[in-house]
C-alpha positions as CSV (number, residue, x, y, z in Angstrom):
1,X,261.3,172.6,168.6
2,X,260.1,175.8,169.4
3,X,256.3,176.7,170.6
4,X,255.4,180.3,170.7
5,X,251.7,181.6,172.9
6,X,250.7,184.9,171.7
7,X,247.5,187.2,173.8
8,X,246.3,190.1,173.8
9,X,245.0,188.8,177.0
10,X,247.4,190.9,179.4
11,X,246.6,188.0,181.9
12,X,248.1,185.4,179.4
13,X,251.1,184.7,181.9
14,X,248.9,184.2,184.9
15,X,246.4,181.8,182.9
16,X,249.7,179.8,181.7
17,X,251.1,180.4,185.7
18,X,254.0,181.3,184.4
19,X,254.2,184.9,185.8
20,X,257.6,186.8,185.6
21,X,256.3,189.2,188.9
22,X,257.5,186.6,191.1
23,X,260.2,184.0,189.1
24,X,261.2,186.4,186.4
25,X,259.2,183.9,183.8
26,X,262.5,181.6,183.5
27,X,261.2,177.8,183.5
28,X,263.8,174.8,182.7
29,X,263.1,171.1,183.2
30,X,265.1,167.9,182.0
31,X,263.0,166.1,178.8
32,X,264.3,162.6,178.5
33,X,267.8,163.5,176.7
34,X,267.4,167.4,176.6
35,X,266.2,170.6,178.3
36,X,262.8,172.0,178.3
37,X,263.0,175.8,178.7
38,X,259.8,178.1,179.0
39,X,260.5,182.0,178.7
40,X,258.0,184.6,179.1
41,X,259.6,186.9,176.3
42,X,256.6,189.4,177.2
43,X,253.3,190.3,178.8
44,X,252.1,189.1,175.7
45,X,254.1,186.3,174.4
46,X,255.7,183.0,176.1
47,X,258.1,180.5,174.2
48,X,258.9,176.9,174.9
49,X,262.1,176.0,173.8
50,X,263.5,172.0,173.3
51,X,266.9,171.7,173.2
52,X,268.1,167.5,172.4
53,X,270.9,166.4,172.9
54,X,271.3,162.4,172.3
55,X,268.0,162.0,169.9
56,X,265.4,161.4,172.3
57,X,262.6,161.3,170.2
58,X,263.6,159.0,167.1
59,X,261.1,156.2,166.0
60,X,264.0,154.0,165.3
61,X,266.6,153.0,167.5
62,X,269.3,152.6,164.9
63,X,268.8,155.7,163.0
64,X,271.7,158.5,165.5
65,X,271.0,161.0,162.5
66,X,267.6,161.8,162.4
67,X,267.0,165.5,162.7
68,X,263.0,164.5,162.6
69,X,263.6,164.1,166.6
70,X,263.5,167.7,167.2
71,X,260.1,168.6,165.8
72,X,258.6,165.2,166.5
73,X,254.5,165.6,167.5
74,X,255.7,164.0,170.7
75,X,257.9,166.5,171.5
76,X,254.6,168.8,171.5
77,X,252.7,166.6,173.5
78,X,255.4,166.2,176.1
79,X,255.8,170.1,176.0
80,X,251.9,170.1,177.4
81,X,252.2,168.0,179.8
82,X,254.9,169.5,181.3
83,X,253.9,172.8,181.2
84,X,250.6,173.5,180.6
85,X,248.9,170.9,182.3
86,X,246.4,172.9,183.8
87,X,245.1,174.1,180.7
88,X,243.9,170.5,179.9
89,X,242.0,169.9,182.6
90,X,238.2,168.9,181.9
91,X,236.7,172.7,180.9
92,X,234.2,173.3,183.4
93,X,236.4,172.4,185.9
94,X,239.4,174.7,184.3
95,X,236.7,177.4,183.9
96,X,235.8,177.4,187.3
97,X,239.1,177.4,189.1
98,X,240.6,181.0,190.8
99,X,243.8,182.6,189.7
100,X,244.1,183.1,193.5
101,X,246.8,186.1,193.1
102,X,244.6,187.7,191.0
103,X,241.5,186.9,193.0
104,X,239.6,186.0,189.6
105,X,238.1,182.8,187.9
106,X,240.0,181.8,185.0
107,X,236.7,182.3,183.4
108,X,236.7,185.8,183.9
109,X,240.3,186.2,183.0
110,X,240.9,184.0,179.9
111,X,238.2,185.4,177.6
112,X,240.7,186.4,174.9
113,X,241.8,185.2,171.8
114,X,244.8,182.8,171.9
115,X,247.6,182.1,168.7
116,X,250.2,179.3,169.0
117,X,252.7,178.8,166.5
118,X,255.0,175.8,166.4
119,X,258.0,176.8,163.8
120,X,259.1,173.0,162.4
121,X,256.8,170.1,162.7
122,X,257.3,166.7,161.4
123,X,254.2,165.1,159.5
124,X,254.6,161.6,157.8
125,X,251.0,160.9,157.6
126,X,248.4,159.8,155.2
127,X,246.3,162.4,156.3
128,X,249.0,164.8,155.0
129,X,249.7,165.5,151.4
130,X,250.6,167.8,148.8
131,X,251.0,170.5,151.3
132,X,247.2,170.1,152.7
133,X,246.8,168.2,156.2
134,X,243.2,166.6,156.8
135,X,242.7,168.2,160.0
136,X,242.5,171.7,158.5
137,X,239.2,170.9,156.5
138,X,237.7,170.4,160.2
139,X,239.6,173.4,161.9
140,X,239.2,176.2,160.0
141,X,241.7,178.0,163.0
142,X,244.1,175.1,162.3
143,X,246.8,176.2,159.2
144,X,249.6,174.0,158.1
145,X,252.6,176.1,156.0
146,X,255.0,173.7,154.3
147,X,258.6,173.7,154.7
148,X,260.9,171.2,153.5
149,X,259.9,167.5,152.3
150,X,257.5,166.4,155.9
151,X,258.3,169.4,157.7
152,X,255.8,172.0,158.0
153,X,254.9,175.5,160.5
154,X,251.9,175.0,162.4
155,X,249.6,177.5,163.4
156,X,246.5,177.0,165.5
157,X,244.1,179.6,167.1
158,X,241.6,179.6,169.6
159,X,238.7,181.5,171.2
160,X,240.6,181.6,174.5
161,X,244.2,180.5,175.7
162,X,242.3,177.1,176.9
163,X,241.5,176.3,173.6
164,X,244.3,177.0,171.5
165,X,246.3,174.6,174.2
166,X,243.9,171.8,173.7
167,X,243.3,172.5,170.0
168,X,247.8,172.0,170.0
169,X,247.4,169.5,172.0
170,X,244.8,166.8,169.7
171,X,246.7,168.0,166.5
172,X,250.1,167.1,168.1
173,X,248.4,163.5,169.1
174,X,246.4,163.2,165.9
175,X,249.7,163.7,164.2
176,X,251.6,161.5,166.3
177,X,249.5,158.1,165.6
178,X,249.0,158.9,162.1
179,X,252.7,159.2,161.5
180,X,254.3,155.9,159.8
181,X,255.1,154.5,163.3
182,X,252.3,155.9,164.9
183,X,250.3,152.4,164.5
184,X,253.2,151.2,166.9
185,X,252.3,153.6,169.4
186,X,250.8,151.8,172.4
187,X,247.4,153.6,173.9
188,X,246.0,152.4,177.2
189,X,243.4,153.6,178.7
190,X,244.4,156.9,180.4
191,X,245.9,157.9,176.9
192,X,242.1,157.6,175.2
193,X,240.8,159.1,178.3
194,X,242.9,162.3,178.6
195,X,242.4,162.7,174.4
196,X,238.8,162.4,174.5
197,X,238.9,165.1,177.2
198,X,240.9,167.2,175.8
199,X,238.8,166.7,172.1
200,X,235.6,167.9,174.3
201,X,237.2,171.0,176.0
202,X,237.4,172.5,172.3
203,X,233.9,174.1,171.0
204,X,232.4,173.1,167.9
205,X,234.3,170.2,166.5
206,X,232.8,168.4,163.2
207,X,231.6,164.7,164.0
208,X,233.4,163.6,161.5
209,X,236.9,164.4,163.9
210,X,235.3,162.4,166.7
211,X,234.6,159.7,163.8
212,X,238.5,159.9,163.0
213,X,240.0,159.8,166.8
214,X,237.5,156.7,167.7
215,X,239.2,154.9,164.3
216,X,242.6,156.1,165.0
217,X,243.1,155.9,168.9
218,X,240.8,153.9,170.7
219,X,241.8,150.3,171.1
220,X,239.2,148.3,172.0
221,X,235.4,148.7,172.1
222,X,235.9,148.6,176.4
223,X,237.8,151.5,175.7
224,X,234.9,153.1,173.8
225,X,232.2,152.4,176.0
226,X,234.3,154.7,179.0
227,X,235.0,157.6,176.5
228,X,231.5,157.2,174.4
229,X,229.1,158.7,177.5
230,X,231.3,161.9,177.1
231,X,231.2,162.5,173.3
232,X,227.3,161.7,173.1
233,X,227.1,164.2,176.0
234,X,229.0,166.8,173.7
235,X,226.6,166.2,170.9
236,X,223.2,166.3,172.9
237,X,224.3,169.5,174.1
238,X,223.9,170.6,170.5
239,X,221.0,168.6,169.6
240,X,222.6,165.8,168.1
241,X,221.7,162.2,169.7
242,X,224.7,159.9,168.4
243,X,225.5,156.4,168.9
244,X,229.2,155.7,168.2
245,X,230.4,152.5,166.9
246,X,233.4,150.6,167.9
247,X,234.3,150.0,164.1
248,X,234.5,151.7,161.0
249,X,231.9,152.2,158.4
250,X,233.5,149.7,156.2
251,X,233.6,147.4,159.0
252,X,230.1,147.8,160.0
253,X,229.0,146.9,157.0
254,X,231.3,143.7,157.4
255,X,230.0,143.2,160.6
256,X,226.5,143.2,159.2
257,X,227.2,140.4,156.1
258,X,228.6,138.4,158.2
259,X,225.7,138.2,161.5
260,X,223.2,138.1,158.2
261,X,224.2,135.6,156.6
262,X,226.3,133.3,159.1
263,X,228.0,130.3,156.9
264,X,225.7,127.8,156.1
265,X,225.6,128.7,152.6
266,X,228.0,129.7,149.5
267,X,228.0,133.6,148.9
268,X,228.4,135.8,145.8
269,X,229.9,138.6,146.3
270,X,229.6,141.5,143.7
271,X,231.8,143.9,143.1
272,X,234.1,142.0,145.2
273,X,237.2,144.6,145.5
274,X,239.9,144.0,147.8
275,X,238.0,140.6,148.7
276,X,237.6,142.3,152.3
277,X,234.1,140.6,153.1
278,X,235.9,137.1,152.1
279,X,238.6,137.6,154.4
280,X,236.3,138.6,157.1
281,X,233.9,135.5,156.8
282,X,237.0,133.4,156.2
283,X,238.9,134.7,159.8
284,X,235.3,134.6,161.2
285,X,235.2,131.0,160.7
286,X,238.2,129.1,159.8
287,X,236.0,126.2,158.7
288,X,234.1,128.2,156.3
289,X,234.4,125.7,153.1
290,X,231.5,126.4,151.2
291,X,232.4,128.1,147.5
292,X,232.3,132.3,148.1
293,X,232.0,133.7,144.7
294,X,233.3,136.8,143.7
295,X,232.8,139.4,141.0
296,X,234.8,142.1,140.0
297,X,235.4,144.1,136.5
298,X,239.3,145.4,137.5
299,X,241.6,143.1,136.1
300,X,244.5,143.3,139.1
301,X,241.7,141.6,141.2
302,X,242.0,137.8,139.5
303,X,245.8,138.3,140.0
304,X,245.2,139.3,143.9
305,X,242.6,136.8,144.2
306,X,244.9,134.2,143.5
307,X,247.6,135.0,145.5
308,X,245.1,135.6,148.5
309,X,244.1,132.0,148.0
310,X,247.8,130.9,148.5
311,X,248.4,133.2,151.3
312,X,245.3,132.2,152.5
313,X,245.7,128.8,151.8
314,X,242.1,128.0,150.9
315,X,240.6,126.3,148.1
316,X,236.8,127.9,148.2
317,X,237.5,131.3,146.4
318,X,236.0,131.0,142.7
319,X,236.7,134.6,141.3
320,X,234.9,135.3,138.3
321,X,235.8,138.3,135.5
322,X,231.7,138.9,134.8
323,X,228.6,138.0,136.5
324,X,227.3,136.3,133.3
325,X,229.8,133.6,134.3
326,X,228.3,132.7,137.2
327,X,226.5,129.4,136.5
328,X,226.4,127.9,139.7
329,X,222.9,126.2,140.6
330,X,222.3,126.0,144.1
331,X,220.8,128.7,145.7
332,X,223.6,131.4,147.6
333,X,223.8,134.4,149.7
334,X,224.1,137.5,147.3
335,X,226.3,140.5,148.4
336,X,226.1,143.9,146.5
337,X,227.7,146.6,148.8
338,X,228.3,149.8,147.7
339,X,228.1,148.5,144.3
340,X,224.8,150.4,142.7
341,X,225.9,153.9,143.3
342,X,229.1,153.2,141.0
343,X,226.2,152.7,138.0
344,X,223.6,154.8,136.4
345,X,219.8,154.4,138.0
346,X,219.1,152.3,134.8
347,X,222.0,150.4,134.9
348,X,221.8,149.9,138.9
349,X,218.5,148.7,138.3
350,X,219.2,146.1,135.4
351,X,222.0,144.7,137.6
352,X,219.8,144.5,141.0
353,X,217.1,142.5,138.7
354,X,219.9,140.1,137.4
355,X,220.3,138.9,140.6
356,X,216.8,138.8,141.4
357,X,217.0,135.7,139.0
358,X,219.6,134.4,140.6
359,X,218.6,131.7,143.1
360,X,219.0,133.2,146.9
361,X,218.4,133.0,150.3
362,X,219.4,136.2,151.3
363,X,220.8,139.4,149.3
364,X,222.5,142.8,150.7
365,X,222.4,145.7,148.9
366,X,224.1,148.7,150.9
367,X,224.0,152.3,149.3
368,X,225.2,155.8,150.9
369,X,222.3,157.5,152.7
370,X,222.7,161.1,151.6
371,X,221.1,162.3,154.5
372,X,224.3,161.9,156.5
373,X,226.4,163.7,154.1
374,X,225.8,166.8,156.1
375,X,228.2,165.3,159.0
376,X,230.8,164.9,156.2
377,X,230.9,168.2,153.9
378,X,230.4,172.0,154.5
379,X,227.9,171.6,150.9
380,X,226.2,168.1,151.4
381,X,224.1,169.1,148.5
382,X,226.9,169.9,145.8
383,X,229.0,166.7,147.3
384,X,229.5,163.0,147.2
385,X,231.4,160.7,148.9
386,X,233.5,159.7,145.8
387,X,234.1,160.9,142.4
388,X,232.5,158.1,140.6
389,X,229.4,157.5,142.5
390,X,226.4,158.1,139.9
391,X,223.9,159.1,142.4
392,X,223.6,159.4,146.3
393,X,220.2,158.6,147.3
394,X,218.5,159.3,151.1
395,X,216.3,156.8,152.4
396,X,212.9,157.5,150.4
397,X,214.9,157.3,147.2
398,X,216.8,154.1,147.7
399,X,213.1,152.6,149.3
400,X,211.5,153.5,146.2
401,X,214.2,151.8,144.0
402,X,213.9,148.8,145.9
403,X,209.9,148.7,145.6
404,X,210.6,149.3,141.5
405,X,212.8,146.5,141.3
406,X,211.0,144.0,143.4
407,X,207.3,144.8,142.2
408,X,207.9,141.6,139.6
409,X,208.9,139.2,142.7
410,X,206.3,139.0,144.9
411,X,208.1,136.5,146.9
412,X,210.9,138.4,148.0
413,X,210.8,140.2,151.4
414,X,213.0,143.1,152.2
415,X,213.4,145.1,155.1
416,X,215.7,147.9,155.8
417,X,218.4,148.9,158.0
418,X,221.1,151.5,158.9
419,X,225.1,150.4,159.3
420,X,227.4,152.5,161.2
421,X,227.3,155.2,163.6
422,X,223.6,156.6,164.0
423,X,222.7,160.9,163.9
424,X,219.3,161.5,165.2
425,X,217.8,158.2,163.9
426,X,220.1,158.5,160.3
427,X,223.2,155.9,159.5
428,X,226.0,156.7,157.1
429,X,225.2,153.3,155.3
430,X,221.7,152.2,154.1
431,X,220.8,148.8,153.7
432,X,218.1,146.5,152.1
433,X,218.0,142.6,152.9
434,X,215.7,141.1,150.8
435,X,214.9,137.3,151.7
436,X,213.3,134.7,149.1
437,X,210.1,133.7,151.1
């Protein structure tokens, strides 16, 4: 593993403390099996070196061959903490220290662009293909060169040395638990501490990255609720009042079925999927027993359904290959989440008033709000959220579809709701529960 700093900052080895004047720039400490070794190689440049010797950075025990062990992430984040750990302190407190031999702040001395290059990382992530790693669509100053097979180049830049460091620093550990035994990787608390921190010392990062790390490396919601003052601090600073949520979208919107429509009555679920709302309201309630009905126009999902009812070993999932087999006549709960968006307005409407005939209590319909696309894409008005989605409506839109389609059923209630994370008032989900009065 080899990290190289490069300044034009001629104070780059006195912000790094690393200054040749008084050790000749020479630094060498033990990393579990091998040697660290830091080496100002000029005014302007300072390399880390790892040397292994007995694999100390293999995911598997068994595996005394793996050359992966010498550009592990971990290797990177070990390199940080050994010698740069300064440089990832919380900023204003960085900022504000003296560079007593200097007699200067470090905010008057590092106010120069920063380059750090690490020559052979490994990346076996699903954030990483075809030569393209998800984190450069949020860092524009973060490039990824391939090499051979999972091994790439990094490069990453920053406005000052404290921010390149940092900016390493969350790729390395974004890396690191996205790799395929990152979701072994244990995080406590001061591990989600010290990455949020070092997320906020960097200047102008896209929600959507605070989105990923919340998903990715916080544990619990306790460990949100300590982090989560920070982040919405970083965002009011810019205007933006957010409310972070513990789980995912998709799981939001799980969340939401299942406090709706509890489990007093059988559910139809359309456009059923993967069948993740039934196993949520079956692990919700273990006693769950009344028939959940589900819907889907891919063939593969009658073959999972089945086996999920054998795994699952429950005798309540009735999976049906079109709605216009559904002939049960007892009222049910109706799901349609993130269904109508995958049809044409006509054909979204025709298939939202098919249901209305359906005997109900309650129904969901969830759409995208397009209003929150802008926290998502550079162009929110030339993208969607997926290929096939017919339309992407904001709220006023998806109101006034609902009004259409309800004007013959003056019965029916509906009121509206946003699912997920909230942006100044907006939700990345929009919802209508309509309820047969």
């Amino acid at each position: 593993m080899i990290i190289q700093i490069r300044s034009n900052n001629p104070h780059l080895l006195d912000v790094l403390n690393k200054n040749p004047n008084t050790d000749f720039g020479i630094y060498a400490k033990s990393l579990r099996n091998g040697q660290l070794i830091g080496n100002a190689v000029s005014a302007h440049q300072y390399d880390v070196v790892f040397q292994d010797t007995r694999y100390s950075y293999l995911p598997e025990e068994s595996n005394q061959i793996d050359f992966q062990s010498y550009c592990s992430p971990l290797v990177i984040l070990h390199c940080c903490n050994e010698f740069f750990k300064d440089q990832l302190q919380e900023k204003e407190t960085y900022f504000s220290q003296e560079i007593k031999w200097l007699g200067k702040t470090r905010r008057e001395v590092d106010n120069q662009p920063c380059t750090i290059e690490v020559k052979n990382l490994y990346i076996n992530s699903s954030w990483y293909s075809s030569g393209h790693f998800l984190m450069e669509r949020y860092f524009k100053n973060c490039q990824i060169t391939p090499l051979i097979g999972n091994n790439v180049a990094l490069k990453v830049e920053g406005k000052t040395i404290f921010e390149a460091l940092n900016l390493l620093s969350f790729i390395a550990v974004i890396t690191h638990i996205t790799n395929e035994y990152g979701e072994y990787t244990y995080i406590d608390d001061f591990f989600a501490q010290k990455y949020a921190r070092i997320l906020t010392n960097i200047d102008d990062v896209p929600y959507f990255v605070f989105y990923l790390f919340i998903k990715r490396a916080v544990k619990s919601e306790r460990q949100l609720n300590e982090i989560k003052p920070a982040f919405e601090a970083y965002f009011k600073a810019k205007g933006l009042n957010i409310e972070f949520q513990f789980t995912d979208t998709h799981g939001s919107r799980m969340e939401f079925a299942v406090k709706e429509f509890g489990f007093d009555f059988p559910i139809l679920d359309i456009g059923c999927g993967e069948l993740k709302y039934y196993r949520r309201f079956m692990r919700k309630n273990y006693s769950y027993n009344h028939p959940y009905f589900a819907t889907d126009i891919d063939p593969a999902v009658a073959e999972y359904a089945k086996s999920l009812s054998y795994k699952m070993d429950t005798d309540n999932l009735v999976f049906l290959r079109s709605l216009d087999d559904f002939a049960y006549q007892k009222p049910v709960n109706i799901l349609l989440t993130e269904v109508i968006e995958h049809n044409t307005p006509n054909d979204a409407k025709a298939l939202v008033d098919k249901c209305l005939q359906i005997p109900f209590y309650k129904m969901i319909i969830t759409t995208p709000d397009s209003r929150f696309n802008k926290y998502y894409f550079d162009d929110p008005e030339n993208a969607i959220r997926h290929a096939d989605h017919h339309f992407e409506w904001n709220d006023e839109e998806f109101r006034a579809f609902i009004s259409e389609v309800l004007a013959p059923y003056p019965q029916y209630e509906v009121r509206y709701v946003g699912i997920g994370d909230k942006i100044n008032g907006v939700c990345p989900t929009q919802a209508a529960v309509i309820v047969n009065s």
